[in-house]
C-alpha positions as CSV (number, residue, x, y, z in Angstrom):
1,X,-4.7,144.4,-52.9
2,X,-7.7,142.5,-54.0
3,X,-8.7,142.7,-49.8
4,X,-8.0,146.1,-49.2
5,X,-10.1,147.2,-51.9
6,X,-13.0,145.1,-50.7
7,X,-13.0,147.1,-47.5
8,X,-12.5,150.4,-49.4
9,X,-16.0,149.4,-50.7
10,X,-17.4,148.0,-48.0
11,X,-16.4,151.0,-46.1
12,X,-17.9,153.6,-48.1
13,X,-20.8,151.5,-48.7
14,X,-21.3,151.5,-45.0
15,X,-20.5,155.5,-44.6
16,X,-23.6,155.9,-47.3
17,X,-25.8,154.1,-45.3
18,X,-24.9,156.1,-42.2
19,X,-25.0,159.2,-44.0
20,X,-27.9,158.6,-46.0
21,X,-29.4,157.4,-42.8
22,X,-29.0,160.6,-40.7
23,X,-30.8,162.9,-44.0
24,X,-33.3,160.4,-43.8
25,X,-34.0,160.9,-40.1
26,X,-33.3,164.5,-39.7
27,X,-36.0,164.8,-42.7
28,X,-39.0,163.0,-40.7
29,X,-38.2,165.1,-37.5
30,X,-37.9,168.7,-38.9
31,X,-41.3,168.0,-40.0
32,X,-42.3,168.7,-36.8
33,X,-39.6,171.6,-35.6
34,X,-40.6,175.1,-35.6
35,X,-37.4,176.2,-37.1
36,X,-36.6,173.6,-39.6
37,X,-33.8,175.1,-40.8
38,X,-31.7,175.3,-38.0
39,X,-32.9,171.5,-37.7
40,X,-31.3,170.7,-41.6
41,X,-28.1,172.9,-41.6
42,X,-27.1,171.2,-37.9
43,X,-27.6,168.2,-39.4
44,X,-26.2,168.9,-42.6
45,X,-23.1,169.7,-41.0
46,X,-22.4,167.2,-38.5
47,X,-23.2,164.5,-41.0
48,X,-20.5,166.4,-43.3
49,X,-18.0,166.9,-40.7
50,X,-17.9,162.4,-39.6
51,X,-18.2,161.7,-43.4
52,X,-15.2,164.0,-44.3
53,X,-13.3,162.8,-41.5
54,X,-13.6,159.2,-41.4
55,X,-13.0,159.7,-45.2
56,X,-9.8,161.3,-44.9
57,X,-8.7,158.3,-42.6
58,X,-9.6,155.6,-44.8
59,X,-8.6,157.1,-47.6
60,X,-4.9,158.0,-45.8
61,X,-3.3,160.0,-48.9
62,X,-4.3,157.2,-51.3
63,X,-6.2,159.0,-54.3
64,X,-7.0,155.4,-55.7
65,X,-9.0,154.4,-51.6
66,X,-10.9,157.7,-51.7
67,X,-12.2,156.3,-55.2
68,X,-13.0,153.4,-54.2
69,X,-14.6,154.7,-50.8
70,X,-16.5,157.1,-53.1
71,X,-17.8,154.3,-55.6
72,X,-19.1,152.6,-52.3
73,X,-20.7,155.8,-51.0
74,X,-22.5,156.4,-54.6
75,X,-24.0,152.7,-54.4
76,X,-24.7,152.9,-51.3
77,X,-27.2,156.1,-52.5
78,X,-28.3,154.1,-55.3
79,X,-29.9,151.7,-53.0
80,X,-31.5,154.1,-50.6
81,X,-33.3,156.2,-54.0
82,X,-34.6,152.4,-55.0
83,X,-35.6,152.2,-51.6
84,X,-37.6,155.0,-51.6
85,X,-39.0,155.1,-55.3
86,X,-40.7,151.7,-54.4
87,X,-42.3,153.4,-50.9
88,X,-40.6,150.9,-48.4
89,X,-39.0,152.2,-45.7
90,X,-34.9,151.9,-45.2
């Protein structure tokens, strides 16, 4: 139990940093796209679509793993917003 929600955590931590990632690289590129939009809602979506899916295999059914992928996810975003309050870069 103890193991399996380590990797929950781990897990979501690691989705968050991937997801977090990709906003944070799709925002330095459509500075410099004509049509930014286009550039953020691709983006927005594909990085939706592999977190939701990878998500709903993890999680498997269990409301109790998608909490615990979630509270991994959440820190995950706490880190990146220190990260970028203090100006280094991720």
């Amino acid at each position: 139990m103890i193991i399996t929600c380590s990797l929950m955590l781990l897990s979501g931590a690691a989705l968050g940093f991937l997801y977090f990632s990709g906003l944070y690289w799709t925002l330095r590129k459509s500075s410099n796209k004509d049509n930014k939009i286009w550039w953020l809602t691709l983006s927005f979506l594909v990085r939706v679509s592999i977190l939701a899916s990878i998500l709903y295999v993890l999680a498997d059914g269990d409301w109790k793993r998608l909490i615990l992928l979630a509270a991994g996810f959440s820190a995950s975003r706490f880190i990146w917003v220190l990260k970028i309050k203090r100006g280094t870069n991720p």
